[in-house]
N, C-alpha and C positions, 0 to 999 in steps of 0.2 A: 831372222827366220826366213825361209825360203818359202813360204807357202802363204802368201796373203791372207787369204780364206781363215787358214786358222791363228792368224795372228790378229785378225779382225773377231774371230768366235772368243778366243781368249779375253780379247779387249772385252766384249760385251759379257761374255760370263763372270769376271771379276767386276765388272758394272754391279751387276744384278746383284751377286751376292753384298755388297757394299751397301746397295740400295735396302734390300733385304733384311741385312744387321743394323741398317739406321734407322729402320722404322721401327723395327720389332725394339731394340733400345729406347726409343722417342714412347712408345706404347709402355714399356716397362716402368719409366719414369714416371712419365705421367700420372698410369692407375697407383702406383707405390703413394703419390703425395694426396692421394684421395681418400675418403674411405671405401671401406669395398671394394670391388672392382669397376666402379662408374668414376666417368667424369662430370663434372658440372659443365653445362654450355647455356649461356645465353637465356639469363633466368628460367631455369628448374628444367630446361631442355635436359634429355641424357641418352648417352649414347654407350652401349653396354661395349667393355673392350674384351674380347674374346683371348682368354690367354691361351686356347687352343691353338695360336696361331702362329706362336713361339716353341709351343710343342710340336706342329707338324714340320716348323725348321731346324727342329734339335734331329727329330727323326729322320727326316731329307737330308741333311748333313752328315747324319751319323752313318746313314747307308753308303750316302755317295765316302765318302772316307775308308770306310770300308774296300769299295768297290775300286780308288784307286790305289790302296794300299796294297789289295790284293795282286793290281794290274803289274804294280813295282816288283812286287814280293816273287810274281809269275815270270815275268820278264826275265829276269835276272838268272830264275832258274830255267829257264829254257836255254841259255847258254853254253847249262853244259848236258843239254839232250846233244848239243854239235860239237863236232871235234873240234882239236884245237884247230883256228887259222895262222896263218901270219898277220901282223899288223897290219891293217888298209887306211888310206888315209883319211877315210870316214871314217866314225866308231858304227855306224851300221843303223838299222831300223829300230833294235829291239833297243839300242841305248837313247836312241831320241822318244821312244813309246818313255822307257823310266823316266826321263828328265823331263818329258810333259806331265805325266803321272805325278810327279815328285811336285810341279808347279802348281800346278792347279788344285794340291794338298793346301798348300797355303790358306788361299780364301777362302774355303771349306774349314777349316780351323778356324780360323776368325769369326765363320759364321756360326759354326759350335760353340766359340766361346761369348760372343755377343749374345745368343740365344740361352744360354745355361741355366738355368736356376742356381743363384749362387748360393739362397737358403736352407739349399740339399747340394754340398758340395760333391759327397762321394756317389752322392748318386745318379747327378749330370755327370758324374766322369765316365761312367762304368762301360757305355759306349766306345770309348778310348781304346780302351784296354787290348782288343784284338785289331785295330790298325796300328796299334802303337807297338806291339809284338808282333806284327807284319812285318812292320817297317825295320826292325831294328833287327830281324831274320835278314829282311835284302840286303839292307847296309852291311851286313857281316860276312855273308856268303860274298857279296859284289866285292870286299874287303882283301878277301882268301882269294875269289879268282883274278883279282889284280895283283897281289902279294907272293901268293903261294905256289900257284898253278902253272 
């Protein structure tokens, strides 16, 4: 990357959400081998685990997925608001916007799927459904205007 700045914000954003998924997982486990939702600490100590906490990272993940799915799905069609060019021997702004977009889908999936309720499969997915019909719009169009056009 040529931009330190955001190769440094990437490092720590893929930090975050890792740290994010390994807590919320460590929580998950934990309350699962108890009953209820308490842990036992330190004779009859107890510390209530909030599964709220795994739901506002389902939500914060499902938005942001959303949001770069859309950023991919927009990109790509802003391509052809411009005539055609010749080839430059950069691929330009908008294709490095997708291939960030496209990056930083990753640990955002990860963190959706470490946070899921796997007890309600189809209905942790259901967030899915329009990044995942985003993305598969961009891929196809980006597909055509490599291909076709």
């Amino acid at each position: 990357m040529r931009w330190p700045a955001i190769k440094s914000f990437l490092k720590a954003f893929v930090i975050w959400i890792l740290l994010g998924a390994a807590a919320t997982a460590a929580i998950k486990v934990a309350a699962s081998r108890q009953s209820g939702s308490t842990i036992a600490i330190n004779q009859g100590h107890y510390i209530a685990i909030v599964w709220g906490v795994a739901a506002v990272l389902i939500a914060i993940s499902g938005i942001v997925l959303l949001v770069l799915s859309l950023t991919a799905l927009l990109t790509v069609l802003s391509g052809y608001t411009q005539p055609p060019q010749a080839p430059e021997a950069d691929e330009g702004t908008a294709a490095h916007i997708f291939q960030l977009s496209i990056v930083a889908l990753v640990p955002m999936i990860l963190l959706f799927f470490a946070t899921a309720d796997w007890r309600q499969p189809w209905r942790s997915a259901r967030p899915l459904v329009f990044p995942a019909a985003a993305l598969v719009v961009a891929f196809a169009v980006l597909y055509y205007s490599e291909h076709c056009r």
